[in-house]
C-alpha positions in Angstrom: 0.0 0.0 0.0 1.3 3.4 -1.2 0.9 5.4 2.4 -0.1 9.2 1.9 4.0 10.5 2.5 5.1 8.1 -0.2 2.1 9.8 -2.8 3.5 12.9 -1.5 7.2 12.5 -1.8 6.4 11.2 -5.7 3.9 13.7 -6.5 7.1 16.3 -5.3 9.6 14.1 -7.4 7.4 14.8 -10.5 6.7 18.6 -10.3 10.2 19.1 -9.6 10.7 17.0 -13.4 8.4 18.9 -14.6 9.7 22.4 -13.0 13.4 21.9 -14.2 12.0 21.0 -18.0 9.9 24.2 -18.1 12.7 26.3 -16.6 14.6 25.0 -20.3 11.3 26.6 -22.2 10.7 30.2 -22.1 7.1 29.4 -23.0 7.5 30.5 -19.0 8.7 34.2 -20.5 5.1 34.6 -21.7 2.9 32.9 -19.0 3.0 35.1 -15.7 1.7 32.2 -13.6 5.0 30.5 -14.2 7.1 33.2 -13.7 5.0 33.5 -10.2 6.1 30.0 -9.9 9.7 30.6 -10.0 10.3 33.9 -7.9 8.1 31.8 -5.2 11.0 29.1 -5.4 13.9 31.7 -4.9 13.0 35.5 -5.2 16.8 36.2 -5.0 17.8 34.1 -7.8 14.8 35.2 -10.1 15.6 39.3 -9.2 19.6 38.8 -9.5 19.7 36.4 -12.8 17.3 39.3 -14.5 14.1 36.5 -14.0 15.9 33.5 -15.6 14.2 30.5 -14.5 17.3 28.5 -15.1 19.2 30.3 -12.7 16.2 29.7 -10.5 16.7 25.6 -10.7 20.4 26.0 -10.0 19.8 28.1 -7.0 17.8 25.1 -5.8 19.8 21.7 -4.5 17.1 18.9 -5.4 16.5 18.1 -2.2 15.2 21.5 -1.9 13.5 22.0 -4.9 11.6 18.5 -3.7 10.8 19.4 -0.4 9.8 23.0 -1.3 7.1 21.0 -3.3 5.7 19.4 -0.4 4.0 22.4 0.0 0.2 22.7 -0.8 0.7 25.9 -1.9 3.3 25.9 -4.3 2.8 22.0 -5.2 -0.5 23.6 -6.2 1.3 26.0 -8.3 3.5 24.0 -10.0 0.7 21.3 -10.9 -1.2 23.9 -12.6 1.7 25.7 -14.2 2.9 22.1 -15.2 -0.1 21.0 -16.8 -1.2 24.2 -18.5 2.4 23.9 -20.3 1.7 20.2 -21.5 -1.8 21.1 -22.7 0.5 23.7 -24.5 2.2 21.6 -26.2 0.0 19.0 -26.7 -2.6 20.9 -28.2 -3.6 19.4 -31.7 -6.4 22.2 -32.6 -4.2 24.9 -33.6 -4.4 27.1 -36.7 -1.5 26.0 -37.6 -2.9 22.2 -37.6 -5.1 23.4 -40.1 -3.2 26.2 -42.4 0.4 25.4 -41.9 0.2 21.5 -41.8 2.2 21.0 -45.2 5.3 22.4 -43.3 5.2 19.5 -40.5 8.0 17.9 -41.8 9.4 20.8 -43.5 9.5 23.7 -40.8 9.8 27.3 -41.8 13.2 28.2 -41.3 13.5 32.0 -40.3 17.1 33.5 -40.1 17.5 36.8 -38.3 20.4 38.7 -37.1 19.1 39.0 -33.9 16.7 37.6 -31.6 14.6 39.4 -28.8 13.1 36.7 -26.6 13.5 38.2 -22.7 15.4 40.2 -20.9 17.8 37.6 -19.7 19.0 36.9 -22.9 20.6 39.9 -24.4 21.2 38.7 -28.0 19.5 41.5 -29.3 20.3 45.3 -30.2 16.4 47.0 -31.1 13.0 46.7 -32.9 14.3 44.1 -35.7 15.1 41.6 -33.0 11.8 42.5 -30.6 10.1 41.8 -33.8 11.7 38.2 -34.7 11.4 37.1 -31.0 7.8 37.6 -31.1 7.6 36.1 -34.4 8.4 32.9 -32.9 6.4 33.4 -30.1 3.5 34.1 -32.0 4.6 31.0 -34.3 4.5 29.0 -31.5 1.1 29.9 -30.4 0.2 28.9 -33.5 1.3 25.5 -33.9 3.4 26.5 -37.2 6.3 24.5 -37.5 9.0 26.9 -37.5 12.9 27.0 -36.5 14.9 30.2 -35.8 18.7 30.7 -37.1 20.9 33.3 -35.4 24.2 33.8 -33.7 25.1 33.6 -29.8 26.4 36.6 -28.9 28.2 36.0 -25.9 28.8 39.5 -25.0 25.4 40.7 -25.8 24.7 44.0 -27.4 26.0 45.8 -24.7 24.8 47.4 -21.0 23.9 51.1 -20.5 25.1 53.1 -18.3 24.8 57.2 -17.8 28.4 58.7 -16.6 28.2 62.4 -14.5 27.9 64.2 -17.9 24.7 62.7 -19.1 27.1 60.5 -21.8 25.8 57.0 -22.5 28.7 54.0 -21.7 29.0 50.7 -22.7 29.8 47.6 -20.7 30.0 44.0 -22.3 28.9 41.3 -19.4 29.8 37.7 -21.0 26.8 35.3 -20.9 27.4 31.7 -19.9 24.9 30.0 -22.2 25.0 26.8 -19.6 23.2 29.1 -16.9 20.7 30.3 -19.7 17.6 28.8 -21.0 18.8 27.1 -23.9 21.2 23.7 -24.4 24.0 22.7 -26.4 23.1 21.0 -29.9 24.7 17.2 -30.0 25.7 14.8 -32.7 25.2 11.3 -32.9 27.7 10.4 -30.2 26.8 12.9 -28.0 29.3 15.3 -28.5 28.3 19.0 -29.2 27.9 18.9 -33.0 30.6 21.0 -35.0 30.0 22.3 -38.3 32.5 24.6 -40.7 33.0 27.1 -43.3 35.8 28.9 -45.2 35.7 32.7 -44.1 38.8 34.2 -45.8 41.5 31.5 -45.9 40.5 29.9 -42.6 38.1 26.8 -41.9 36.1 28.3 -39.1 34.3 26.2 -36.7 31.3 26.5 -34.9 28.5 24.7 -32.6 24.9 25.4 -31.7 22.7 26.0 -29.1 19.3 25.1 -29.1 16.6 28.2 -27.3 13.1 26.0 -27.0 10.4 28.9 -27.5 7.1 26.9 -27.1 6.6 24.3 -29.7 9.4 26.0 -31.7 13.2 26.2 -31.5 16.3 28.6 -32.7 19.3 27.5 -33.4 22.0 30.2 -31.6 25.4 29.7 -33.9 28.5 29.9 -31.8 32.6 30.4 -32.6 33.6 30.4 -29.1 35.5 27.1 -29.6 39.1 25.9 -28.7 40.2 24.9 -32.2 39.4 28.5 -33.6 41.9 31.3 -33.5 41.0 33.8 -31.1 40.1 36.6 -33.9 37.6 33.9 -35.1 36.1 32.9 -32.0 34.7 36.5 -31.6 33.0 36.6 -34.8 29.8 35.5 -32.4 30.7 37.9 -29.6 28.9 41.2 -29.9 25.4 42.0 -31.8 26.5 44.0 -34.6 30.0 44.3 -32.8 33.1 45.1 -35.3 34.3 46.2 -38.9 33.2 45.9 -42.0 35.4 42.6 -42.1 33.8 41.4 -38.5 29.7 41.9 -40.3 31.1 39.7 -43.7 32.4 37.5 -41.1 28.6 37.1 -39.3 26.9 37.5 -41.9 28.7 34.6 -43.6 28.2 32.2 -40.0 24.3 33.1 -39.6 23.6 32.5 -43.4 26.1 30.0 -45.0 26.4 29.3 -41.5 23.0 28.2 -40.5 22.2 26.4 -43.9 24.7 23.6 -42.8 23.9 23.1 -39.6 20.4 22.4 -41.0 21.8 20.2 -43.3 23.2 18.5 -40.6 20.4 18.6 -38.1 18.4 16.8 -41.0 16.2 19.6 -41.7 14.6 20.3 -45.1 13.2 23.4 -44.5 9.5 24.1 -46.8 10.2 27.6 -46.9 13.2 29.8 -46.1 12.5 33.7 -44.5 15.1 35.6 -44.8 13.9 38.8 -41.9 16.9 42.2 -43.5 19.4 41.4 -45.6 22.0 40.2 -42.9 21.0 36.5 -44.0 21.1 37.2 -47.6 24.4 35.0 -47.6 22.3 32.0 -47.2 20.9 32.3 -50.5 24.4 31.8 -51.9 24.9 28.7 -49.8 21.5 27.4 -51.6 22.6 28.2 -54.7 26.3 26.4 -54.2 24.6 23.3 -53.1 22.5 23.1 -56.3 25.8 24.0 -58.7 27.4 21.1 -56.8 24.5 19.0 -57.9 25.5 19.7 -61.6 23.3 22.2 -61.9 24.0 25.5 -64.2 23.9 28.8 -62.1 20.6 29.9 -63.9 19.0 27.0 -62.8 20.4 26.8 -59.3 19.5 30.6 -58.9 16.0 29.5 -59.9 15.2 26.7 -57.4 16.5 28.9 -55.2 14.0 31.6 -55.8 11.4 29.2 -55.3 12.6 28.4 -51.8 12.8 31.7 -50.5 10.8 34.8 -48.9 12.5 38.2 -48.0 11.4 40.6 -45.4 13.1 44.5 -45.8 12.6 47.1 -42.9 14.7 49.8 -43.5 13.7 53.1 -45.4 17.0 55.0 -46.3 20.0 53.5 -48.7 22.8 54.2 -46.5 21.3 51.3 -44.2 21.6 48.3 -46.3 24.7 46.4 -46.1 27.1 47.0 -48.8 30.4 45.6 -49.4 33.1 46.7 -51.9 35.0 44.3 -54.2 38.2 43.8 -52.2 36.4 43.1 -49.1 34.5 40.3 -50.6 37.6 39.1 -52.7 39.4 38.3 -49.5 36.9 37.2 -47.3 34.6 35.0 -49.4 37.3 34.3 -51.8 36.2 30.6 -52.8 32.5 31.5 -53.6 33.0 32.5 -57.3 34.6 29.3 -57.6 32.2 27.4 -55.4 29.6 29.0 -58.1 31.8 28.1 -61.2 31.6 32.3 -61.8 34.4 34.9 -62.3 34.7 37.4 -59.3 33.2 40.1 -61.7 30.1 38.0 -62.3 30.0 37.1 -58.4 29.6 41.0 -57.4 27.0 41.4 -60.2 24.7 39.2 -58.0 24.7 42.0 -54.9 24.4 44.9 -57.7 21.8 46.8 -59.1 23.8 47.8 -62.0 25.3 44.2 -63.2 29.0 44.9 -65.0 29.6 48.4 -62.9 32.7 47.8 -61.2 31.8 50.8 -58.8 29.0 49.7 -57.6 29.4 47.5 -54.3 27.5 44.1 -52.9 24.6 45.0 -51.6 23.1 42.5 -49.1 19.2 43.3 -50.3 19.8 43.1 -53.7 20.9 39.7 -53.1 17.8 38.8 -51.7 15.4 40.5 -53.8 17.2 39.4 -56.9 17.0 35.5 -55.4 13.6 35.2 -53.4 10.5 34.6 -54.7 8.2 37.5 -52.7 9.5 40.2 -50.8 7.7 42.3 -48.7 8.0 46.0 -46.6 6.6 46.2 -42.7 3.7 48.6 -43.3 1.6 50.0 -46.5 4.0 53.7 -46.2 6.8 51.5 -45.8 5.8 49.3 -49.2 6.1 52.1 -50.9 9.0 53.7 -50.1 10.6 50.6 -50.6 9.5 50.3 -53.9 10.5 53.9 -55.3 13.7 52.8 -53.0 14.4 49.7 -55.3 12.4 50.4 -59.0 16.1 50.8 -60.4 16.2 46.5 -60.0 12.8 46.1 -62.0 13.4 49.2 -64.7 10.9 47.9 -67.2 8.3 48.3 -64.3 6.4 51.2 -63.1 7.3 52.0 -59.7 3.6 51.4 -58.3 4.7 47.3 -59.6 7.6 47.0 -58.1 7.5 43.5 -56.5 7.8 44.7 -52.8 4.3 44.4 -51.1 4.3 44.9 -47.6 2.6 43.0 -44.0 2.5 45.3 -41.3 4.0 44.3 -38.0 2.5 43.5 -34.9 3.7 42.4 -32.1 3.7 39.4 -29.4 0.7 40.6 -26.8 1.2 38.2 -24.1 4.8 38.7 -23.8 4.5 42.6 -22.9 1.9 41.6 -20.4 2.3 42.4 -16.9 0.2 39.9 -14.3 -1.9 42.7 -13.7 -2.9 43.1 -17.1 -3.4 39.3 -18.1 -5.8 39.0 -14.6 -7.8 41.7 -16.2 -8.6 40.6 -19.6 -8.8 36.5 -18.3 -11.7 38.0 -15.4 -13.1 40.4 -18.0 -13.1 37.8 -21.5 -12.4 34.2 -20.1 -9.6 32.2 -19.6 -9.7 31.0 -23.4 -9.5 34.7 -24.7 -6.2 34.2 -26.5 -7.5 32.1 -28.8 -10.0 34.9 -30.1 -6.9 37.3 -30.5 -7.3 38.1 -34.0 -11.2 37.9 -34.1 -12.1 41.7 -34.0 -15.8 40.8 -33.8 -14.7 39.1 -30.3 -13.4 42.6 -29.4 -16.3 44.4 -30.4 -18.0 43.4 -26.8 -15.2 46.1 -24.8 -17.4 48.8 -26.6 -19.8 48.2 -24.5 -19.9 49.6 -20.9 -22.1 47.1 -19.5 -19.6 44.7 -19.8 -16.6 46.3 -19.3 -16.9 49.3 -17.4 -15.2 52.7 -17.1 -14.3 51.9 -13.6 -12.7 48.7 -14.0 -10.5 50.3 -17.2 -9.2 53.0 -14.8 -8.6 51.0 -11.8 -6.4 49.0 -14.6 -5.2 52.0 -15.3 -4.0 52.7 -11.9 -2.5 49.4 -11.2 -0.3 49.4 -14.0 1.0 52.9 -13.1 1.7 52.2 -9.8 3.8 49.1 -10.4 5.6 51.3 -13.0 6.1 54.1 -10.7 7.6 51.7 -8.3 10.0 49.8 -10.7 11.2 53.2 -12.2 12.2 54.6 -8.8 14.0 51.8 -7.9 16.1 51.9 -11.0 16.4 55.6 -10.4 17.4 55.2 -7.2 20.4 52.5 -8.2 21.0 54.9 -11.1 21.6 57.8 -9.1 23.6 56.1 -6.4 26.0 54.6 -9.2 27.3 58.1 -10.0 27.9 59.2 -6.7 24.4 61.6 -6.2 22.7 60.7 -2.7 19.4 59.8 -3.6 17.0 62.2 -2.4 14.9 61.7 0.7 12.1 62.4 -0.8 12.3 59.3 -3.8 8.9 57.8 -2.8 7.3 61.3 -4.1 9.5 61.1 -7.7 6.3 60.7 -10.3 2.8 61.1 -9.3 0.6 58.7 -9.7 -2.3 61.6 -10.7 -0.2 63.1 -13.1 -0.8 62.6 -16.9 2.5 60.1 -17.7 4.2 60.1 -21.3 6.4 57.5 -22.4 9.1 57.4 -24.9 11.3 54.3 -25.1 13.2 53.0 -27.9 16.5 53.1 -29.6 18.3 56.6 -29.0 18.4 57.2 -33.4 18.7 61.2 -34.4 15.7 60.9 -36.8 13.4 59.6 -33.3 13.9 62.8 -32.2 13.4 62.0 -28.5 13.9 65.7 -28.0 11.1 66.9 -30.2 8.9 68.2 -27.4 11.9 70.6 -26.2 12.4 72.6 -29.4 10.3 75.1 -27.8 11.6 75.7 -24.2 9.2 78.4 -22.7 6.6 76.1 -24.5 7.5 73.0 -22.8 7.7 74.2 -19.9 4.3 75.7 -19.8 2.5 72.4 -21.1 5.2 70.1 -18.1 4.1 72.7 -15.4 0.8 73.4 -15.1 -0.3 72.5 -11.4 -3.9 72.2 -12.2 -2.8 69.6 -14.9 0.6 67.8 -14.3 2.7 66.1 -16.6 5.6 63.7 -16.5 7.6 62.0 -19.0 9.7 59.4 -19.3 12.4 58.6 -21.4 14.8 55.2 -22.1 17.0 54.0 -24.5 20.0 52.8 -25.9 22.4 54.4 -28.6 23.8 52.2 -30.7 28.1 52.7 -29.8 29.2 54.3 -32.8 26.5 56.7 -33.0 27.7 59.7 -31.1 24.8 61.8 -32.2 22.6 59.3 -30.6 24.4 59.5 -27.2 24.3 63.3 -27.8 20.6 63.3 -28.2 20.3 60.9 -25.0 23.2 63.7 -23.0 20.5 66.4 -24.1 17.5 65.3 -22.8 19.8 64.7 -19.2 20.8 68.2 -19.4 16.6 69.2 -19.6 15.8 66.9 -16.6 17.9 68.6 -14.7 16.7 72.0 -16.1 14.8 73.8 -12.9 12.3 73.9 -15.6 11.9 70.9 -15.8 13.4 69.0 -12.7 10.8 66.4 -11.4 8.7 66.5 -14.6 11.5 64.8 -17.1 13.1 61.8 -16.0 15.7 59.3 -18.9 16.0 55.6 -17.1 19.3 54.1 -18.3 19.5 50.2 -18.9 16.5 49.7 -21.4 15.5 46.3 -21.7 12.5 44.1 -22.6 11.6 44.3 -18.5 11.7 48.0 -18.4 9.9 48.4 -21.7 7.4 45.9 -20.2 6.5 48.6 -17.1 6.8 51.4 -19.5 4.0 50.5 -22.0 1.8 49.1 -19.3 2.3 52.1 -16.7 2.1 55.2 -19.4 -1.0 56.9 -20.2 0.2 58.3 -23.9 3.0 56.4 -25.6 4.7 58.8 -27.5 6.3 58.6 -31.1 7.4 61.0 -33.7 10.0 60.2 -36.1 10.9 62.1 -39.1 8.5 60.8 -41.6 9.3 58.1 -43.3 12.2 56.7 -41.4 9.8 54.6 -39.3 9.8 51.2 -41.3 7.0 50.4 -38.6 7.6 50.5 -35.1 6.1 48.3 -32.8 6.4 49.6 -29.2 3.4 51.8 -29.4 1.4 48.6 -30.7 2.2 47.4 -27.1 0.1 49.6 -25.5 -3.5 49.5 -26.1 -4.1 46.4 -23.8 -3.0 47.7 -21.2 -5.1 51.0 -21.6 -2.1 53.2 -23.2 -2.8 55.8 -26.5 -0.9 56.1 -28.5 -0.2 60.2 -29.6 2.4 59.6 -33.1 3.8 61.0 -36.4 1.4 59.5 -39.2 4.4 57.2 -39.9 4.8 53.6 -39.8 1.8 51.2 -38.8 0.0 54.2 -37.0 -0.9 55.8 -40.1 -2.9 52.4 -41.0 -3.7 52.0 -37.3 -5.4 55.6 -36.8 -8.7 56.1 -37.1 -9.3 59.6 -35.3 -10.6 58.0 -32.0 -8.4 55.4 -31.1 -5.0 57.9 -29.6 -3.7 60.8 -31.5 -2.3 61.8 -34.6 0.8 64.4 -34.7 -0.1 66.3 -37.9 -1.4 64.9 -41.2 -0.8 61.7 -43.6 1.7 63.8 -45.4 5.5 66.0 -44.7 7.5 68.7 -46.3 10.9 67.3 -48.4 13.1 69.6 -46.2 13.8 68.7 -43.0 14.0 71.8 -40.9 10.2 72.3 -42.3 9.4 69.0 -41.3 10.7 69.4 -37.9 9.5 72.8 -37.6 6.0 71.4 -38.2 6.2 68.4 -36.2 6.9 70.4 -33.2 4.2 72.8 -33.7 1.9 70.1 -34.1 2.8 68.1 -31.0 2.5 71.4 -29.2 -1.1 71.5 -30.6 -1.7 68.2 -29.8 -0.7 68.0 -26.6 -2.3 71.6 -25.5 -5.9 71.1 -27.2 -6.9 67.7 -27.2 -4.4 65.4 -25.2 -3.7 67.2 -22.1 -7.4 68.3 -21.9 -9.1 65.6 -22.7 -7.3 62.9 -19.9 -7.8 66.2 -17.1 -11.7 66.4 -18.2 -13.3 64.7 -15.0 -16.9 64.2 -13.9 -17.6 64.1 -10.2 -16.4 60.4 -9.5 -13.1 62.2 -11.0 -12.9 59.3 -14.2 -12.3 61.0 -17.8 -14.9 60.0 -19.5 -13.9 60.7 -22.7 -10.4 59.4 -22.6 -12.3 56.4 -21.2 -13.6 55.6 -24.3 -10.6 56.3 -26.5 -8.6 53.8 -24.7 -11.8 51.5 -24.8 -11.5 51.9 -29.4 -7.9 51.4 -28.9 -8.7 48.3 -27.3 -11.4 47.1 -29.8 -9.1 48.6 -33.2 -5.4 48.3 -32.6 -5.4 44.4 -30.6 -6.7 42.4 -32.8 -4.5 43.8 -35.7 -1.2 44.8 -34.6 -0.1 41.4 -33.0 1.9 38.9 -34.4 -0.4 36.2 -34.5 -2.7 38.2 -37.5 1.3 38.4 -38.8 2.6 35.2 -38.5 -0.8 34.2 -40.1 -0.3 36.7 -43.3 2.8 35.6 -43.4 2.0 31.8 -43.7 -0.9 32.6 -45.9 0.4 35.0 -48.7 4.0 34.4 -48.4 4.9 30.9 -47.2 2.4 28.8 -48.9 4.0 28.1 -52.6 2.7 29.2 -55.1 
């Protein structure tokens, strides 16, 4: 007879199984009851490993984590978590069952630079990476087989920190991939499986590491190996880290790269989706493989058309790859050969203008010259892209340009706070995911009798205050760091009350974080009204090189601590996916306004509207498709001046207007309960409008459906 200790002691034995394969998952990164599950097991560990449940399991002996499960409590916990992640996995009734189920044995295999899964794994640099990390997510969700390609970057893209003088600096933490969630890729014999390439005149060698994200994986490539020369082992080092010579040297490792380490995984991907040009290189590993087949180049470039999809984000010229003739002659100088093609005729496959011995290899005309579709990230986008590129397709008008565009979205439940996902669960049922492209299902939070304006601000509320109290303790930290006493008073550093503005994302010139400042007297007149307070907040990371980035982020330091402006403008150094996470939650206006049409897309501001944020934004990017009038604000019209200083000059004026006539107003316009009616009801069409649209699950599922699918 099994006595009631023994059932006990089993019952422990299997959560803890169960616990220590989940923490190897980060299906937990997008499921707040798990991430309950493991701060309750070791709060230190989760807050000091940046919430990685890995570092969680190895805080725990076994013994503990066993008898820590003898608790009803958290045995509770676990079962539940446990369970829900099975069902997860297990689930047979997906879309994808449905509309992807050709690609079961032949997964979609999606090759980024960069990857932005969670905030303990800092392989990422900005929006391109968000994006691809909550591709997968969202792919994942969907039961569409699909595997990731990128590199392990060991050092990360870097750590921010502000110095006395307001200048960003850089520090480069190494990562230990065995204390992260992901494994090492074996062979056959159980060894960690080593693949090679030629970069200039050296066989390079690399390995894998395997990131399980749901019911899909990515592949992390990795240099860091004994056998390679030290210059070679930090190919994989730093995101975007380097020369010119360092980016051919990555570029060739994620695409030629990640092609044979499919090959030798087994893998015959159904569709290949190349997200920028960084991966274009795979196209010529695809094309090598059919030449060696006894294939003429024609033909190989042909089936190699057929096999691949190519994503473009960026707007302006200057920020597509390019690489001149000597570069490429030295470091990829077996590929004409591998091709059966002279070096002259090698170039003309990266150039617009074939036979024009000036022109460099460019990365994206690679992969719009050997992919079958290729597509921008919103309608504006689309068609800058296509006046960008009309030189490649001359006997086309510019309006048939083969660049059509799916606007991004992003991963919903992964910029959730607990707060938030309590509040939709209570409000449309625990099965309310599944309806997260269905607008009709949205239509209901229209009406008042089922969601009401009190329950929308106390969300509000909640989310503000957890913000409030994250930002001050990173302020706090912050300050201390460069030697300034924190002041006494840091539990009265941003008002709950007050109208809050966000502004978080990467610290780029044509952002212009510093917009609302052009006008001094007028800023401070709109930041310091005591009948109607306003606060904003600002975070983000310049990329190293860019000095007039780090100059833009030293100038808005220099206005916080303005005595116009002390107490009302705060900038929150070390922006990560956690911070943006309290940012668009805690907000009240999410704030965005590029220089028109720099903004491929943006995403962050599609973050928002669950959560109760407007958006106020530059008819740019997805917001131009995404406002309607009454769902946030628009900054201006659906148009801009050629010159620059006009368009800034506008802008400005307009926010000014913006912010003075409708936004400020309208969120301080109270009825005797003191809830803004009005603003009420904008977050409430936000809500309806912008969810089921911008996430990546509607996407994923354009993607699959007008890209993936062959023809």
């Amino acid at each position: 007879m099994i006595t009631s200790s023994q059932a006990t002691h089993e019952e422990a034995l299997r959560l803890a199984s169960g616990i220590q394969r989940l923490a190897r998952n980060i299906w937990w990164s997008w499921n707040p009851r798990a991430q309950e599950l493991f701060k309750a097991l070791s709060v230190e560990a989760w807050e000091k490993s940046n919430h990685n449940a890995v570092a969680v399991i190895e805080a725990l002996s076994r013994e503990e984590l066993v008898a820590t499960l003898y608790s009803k409590r958290l045995g509770a916990m676990a079962h539940e978590v446990i369970d829900e992640f099975d069902r997860y996995l297990n689930d047979a009734n997906t879309w994808g069952a449905v509309h992807a189920a050709r690609f079961k044995d032949h997964p979609v295999a999606y090759f980024c630079a960069e990857f932005g899964l969670h905030e303990c794994l800092p392989i990422y640099s900005g929006g391109l990476g968000i994006l691809s990390g909550d591709h997968v997510k969202s792919a994942s969700d969907l039961g569409i087989p699909l595997i990731g390609i990128s590199l392990l970057y060991r050092n990360g893209y870097f750590n921010q920190q502000i110095n006395p003088q307001g200048w960003q600096e850089e520090t480069y933490p190494i990562a230990d991939p065995a204390h992260l969630p992901m494994e090492p890729v074996l062979g056959k014999d159980g060894k960690p499986l080593v693949c090679r390439l030629t970069i200039a005149h050296t066989r390079v060698a690399f390995t894998a590491w395997r990131v399980a994200v749901g019911r899909c994986t990515i592949y992390l490539l990795d240099t860091q190996l004994p056998e390679n020369d030290m210059h070679w082992r930090e190919i994989t080092a730093r995101v975007y880290g380097g020369d010119q010579s360092t980016r051919v040297s990555q570029e060739m490792m994620l695409g030629v790269g990640g092609v044979r380490l499919l090959r030798a995984l087994g893998v015959d991907p159904g569709v290949y989706h190349l997200n920028e040009g960084h991966s274009a290189f795979l196209l010529l590993e695809l094309m090598r493989e059919q030449v060696a087949a006894g294939k003429p180049l024609a033909e190989a470039q042909e089936v190699t058309r057929r096999l691949a999809v190519f994503t473009s984000h960026t707007p302006v010229a200057a920020g597509h790859d390019r690489f001149s003739r000597d570069l490429l002659d030295y470091m990829m100088n077996q590929w004409p050969g591998n091709l059966k093609i002279p070096m002259d005729q090698f170039m003309d496959l990266g150039r617009v203008r074939p036979g024009d011995g000036s022109e460099p290899f460019c990365m994206t005309v690679l992969a719009l010259r050997h992919t079958r579709q290729a597509n921008a990230v919103s309608e504006l986008n689309g068609r800058i892209s296509r006046a960008m590129w009309k030189d490649l397709y001359p006997a086309r008008p510019v309006d048939q340009v083969p660049i059509g565009h799916i606007t991004n979205g992003v991963h919903i439940l992964g910029w959730m706070n607990r707060v938030t996902y309590s509040f939709w669960e209570h409000t449309l049922g625990v099965a309310w995911l599944k309806h997260l492209m269905q607008r009709d299902f949205w239509e209901k939070v229209a009406d008042p009798r089922f969601l009401s304006d009190e329950a929308i601000w106390a969300l509000r509320y909640q989310c503000k205050r957890q913000m409030i109290e994250a930002i001050r303790a990173r302020l706090e930290k912050q300050m201390m760091r460069i030697g300034i006493s924190p002041a006494t008073h840091m539990q009265q550093i941003l008002r709950p009350d007050a109208l809050t503005i966000g502004f978080a994302r990467r610290m780029a010139t044509y952002k212009r974080a510093d917009l609302i400042f052009r006008n001094l007297d007028r800023a401070a007149a709109l930041l310091n009204n005591p009948e109607r307070p306003v606060q904003i907040l600002f975070a983000g990371k310049a990329h190293p090189r860019d000095d007039g980035g780090k100059a833009l982020i030293q100038r808005i330091i220099n206005f916080s601590h303005d005595p116009r402006f002390m107490g009302k403008v705060y900038f929150v150094e070390g922006y990560d996916i956690q911070l943006a996470r309290y940012l668009v939650s805690g907000c009240d206006v999410w704030l965005n306004n590029p220089r028109r049409p720099l903004e491929a897309s943006g995403t962050s501001g599609q973050k928002t509207s669950v959560h109760g944020c407007v958006n106020l934004s530059i008819m740019d990017g997805w917001w131009r498709e995404g406002c309607d009038g009454t769902n946030g604000f628009a900054i201006g019209e659906d148009s801009n001046p050629d010159n620059v200083e006009e368009q800034d000059r506008q802008d400005a004026e307009n926010l000014y207007k913006a912010l003075e006539t409708r936004v400020i107003p309208e969120f301080y316009d109270r009825d005797a309960m003191n809830i803004p009616r009005a603003w009420i009801q904008r977050i409430r069409r936000a809500m309806m409008t912008l969810i089921p649209d911008y996430n990546t699950d509607r996407m994923v599922a354009d993607y699959m459906t007008k890209y993936y699918q062959p023809d």
